[in-house]
C-alpha positions in Angstrom: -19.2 5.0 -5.5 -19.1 1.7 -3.6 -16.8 -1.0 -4.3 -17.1 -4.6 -2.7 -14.4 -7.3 -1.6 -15.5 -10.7 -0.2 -14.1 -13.1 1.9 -14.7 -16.4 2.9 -13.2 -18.8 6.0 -13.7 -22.6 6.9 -12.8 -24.0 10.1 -10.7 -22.9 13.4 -9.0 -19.8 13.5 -5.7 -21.7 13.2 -6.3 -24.7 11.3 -8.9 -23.0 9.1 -8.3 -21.3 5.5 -10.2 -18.5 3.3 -10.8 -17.2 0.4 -10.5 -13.4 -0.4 -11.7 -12.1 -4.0 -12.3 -8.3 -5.4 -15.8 -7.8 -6.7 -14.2 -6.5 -10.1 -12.7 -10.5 -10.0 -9.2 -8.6 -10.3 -8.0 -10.8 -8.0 -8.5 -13.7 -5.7 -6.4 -15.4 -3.3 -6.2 -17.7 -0.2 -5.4 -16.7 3.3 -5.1 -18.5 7.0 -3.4 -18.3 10.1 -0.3 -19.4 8.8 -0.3 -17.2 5.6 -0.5 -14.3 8.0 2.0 -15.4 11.0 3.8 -17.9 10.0 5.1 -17.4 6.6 2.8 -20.2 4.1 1.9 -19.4 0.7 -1.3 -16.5 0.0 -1.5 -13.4 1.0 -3.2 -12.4 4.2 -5.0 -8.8 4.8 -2.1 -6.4 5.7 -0.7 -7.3 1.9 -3.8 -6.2 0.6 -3.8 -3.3 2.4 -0.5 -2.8 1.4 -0.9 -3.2 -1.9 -4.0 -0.7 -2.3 -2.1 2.2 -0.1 0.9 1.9 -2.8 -1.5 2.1 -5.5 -3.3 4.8 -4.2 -0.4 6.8 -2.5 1.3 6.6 -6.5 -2.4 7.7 -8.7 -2.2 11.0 -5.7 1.6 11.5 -6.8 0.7 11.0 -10.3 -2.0 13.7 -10.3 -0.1 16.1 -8.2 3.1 15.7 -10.5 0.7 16.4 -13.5 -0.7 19.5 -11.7 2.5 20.8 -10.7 3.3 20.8 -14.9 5.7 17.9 -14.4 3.1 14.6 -15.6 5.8 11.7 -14.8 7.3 9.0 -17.1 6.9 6.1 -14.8 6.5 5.8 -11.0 6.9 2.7 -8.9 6.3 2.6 -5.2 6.2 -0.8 -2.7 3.9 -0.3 0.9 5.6 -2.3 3.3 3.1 -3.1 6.5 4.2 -4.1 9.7 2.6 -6.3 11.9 3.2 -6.9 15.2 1.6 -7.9 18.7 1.3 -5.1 21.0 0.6 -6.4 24.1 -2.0 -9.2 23.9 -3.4 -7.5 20.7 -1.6 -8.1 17.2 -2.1 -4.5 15.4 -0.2 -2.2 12.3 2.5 -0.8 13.7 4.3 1.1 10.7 3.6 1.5 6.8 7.2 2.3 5.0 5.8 3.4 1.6 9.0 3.7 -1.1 8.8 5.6 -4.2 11.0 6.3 -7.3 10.1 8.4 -10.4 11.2 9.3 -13.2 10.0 12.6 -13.8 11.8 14.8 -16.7 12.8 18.5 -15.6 11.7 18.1 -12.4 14.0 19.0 -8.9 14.6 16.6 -6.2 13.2 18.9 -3.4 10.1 19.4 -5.7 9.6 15.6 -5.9 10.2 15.1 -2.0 7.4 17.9 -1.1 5.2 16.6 -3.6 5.9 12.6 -2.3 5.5 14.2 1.3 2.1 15.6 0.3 1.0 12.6 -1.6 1.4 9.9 1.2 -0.8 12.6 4.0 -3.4 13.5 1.6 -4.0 10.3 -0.6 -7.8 8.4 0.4 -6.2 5.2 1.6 -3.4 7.0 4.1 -6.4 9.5 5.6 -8.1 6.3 6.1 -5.9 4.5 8.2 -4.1 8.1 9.5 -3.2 6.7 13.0 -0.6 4.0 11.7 2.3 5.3 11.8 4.3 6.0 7.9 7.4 6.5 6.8 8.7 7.8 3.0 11.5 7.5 0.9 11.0 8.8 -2.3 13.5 9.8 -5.1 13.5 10.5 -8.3 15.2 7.6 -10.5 18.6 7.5 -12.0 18.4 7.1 -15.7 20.7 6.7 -18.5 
């Protein structure tokens, strides 16, 4: 299975913009320089990655929930991905992935060790293994 992503840039590296669109035409969005350092409106690449190791990292705690006997009622996690400049190079320095669930009958600890599991195991967090990741998962206070 192969799935495709396109982008497309006009112009100088900083007064240039782009284009970035999912070959299922999911999504597509603008990017530049300043969507990625200085703030401006779009999205830029690390949100995209961010956005596909959440949804990833949340399908791999689905199924291992399921497995475990516990299928969860809802799960909602948020991949936030650092970028900085590390010496004259601008790289991903950390991904803080957060998690909550609501998952009937099912312990804490049992949740944490399956969360724990879920973020080293998923496809998209073997992928990019040597960034750095952080997790804080819970289970959800409900009424």
């Amino acid at each position: 299975m192969s799935q495709t992503a396109k982008a497309h840039w006009e112009g100088d590296l900083k007064s240039g913009k782009g284009t970035i669109a999912l070959g299922s035409g999911a999504f597509q969005g603008s990017y530049s320089f300043k969507t990625r350092f200085e703030g401006a409106p779009g999205t830029t690449p690390e949100e995209l990655l961010g956005a596909a190791h959440a949804a990833c990292f949340t399908m791999a705690l689905s199924g291992a929930l399921t497995t475990a006997g516990h299928a969860p009622t809802s799960l909602d996690s948020t991949a936030a991905v650092t970028l900085e400049k590390t010496g004259d190079k601008f790289s991903i320095t950390q991904i803080d992935l957060t998690t909550r669930g609501v998952v009937p009958g099912l312990a804490e600890s049992e949740f944490q060790r399956l969360a724990e599991d879920a973020m080293e195991n998923c496809i998209i967090s073997r992928a990019i293994a040597n960034v750095p990741m952080t997790l804080d998962a819970a289970l959800a206070v409900t009424a």
